[in-house]
C-alpha positions in Angstrom: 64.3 -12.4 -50.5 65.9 -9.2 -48.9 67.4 -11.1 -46.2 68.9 -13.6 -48.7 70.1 -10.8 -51.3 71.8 -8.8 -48.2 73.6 -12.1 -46.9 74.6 -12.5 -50.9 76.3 -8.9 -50.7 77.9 -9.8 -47.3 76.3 -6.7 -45.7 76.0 -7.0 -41.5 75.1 -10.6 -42.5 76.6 -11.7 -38.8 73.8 -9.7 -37.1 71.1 -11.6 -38.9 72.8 -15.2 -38.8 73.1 -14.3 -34.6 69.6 -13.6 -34.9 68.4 -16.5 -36.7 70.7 -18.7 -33.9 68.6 -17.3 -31.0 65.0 -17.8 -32.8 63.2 -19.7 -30.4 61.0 -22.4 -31.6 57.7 -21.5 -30.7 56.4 -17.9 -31.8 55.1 -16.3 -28.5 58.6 -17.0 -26.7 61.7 -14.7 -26.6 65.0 -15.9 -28.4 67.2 -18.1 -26.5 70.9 -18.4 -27.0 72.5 -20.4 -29.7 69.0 -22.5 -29.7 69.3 -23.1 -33.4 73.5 -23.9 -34.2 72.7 -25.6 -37.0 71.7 -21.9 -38.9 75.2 -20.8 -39.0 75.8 -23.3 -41.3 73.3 -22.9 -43.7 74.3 -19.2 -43.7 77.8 -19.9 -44.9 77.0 -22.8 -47.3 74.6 -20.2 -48.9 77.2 -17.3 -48.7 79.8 -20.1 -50.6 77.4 -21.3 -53.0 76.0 -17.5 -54.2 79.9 -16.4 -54.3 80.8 -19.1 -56.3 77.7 -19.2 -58.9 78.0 -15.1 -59.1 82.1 -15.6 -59.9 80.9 -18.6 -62.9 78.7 -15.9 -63.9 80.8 -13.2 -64.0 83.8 -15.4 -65.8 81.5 -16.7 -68.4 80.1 -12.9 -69.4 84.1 -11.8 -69.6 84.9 -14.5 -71.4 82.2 -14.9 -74.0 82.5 -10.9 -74.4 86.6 -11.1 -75.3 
């Protein structure tokens, strides 16, 4: 949940999305370079989707209150 709510508020979310692209596979082995590519994209989808659900959120709240 932390790592999703700090990629949510766009804070050093690069550093964690490079991480998560160099995971390795197998949990006893160091990271490897780009050995997951398809991360990235899940990062940005999720960085688009949360934007655009928080903005409908925020829009409905001002205009329900006015």
């Amino acid at each position: 949940m932390l790592t999703f709510f700090e990629v949510q508020t766009l804070e050093d979310w690069e550093e964690i999305a490079f991480k998560a692209t160099d995971a390795s596979d197998n949990v006893d082995f160091s990271p490897v370079k780009d050995n997951q590519k398809y991360v990235m994209v899940i990062f940005v989808l999720f960085i688009f989707v949360s934007h655009y659900f928080l903005l409908n959120i925020i829009i409905t709240v001002l205009i329900t209150n006015y």
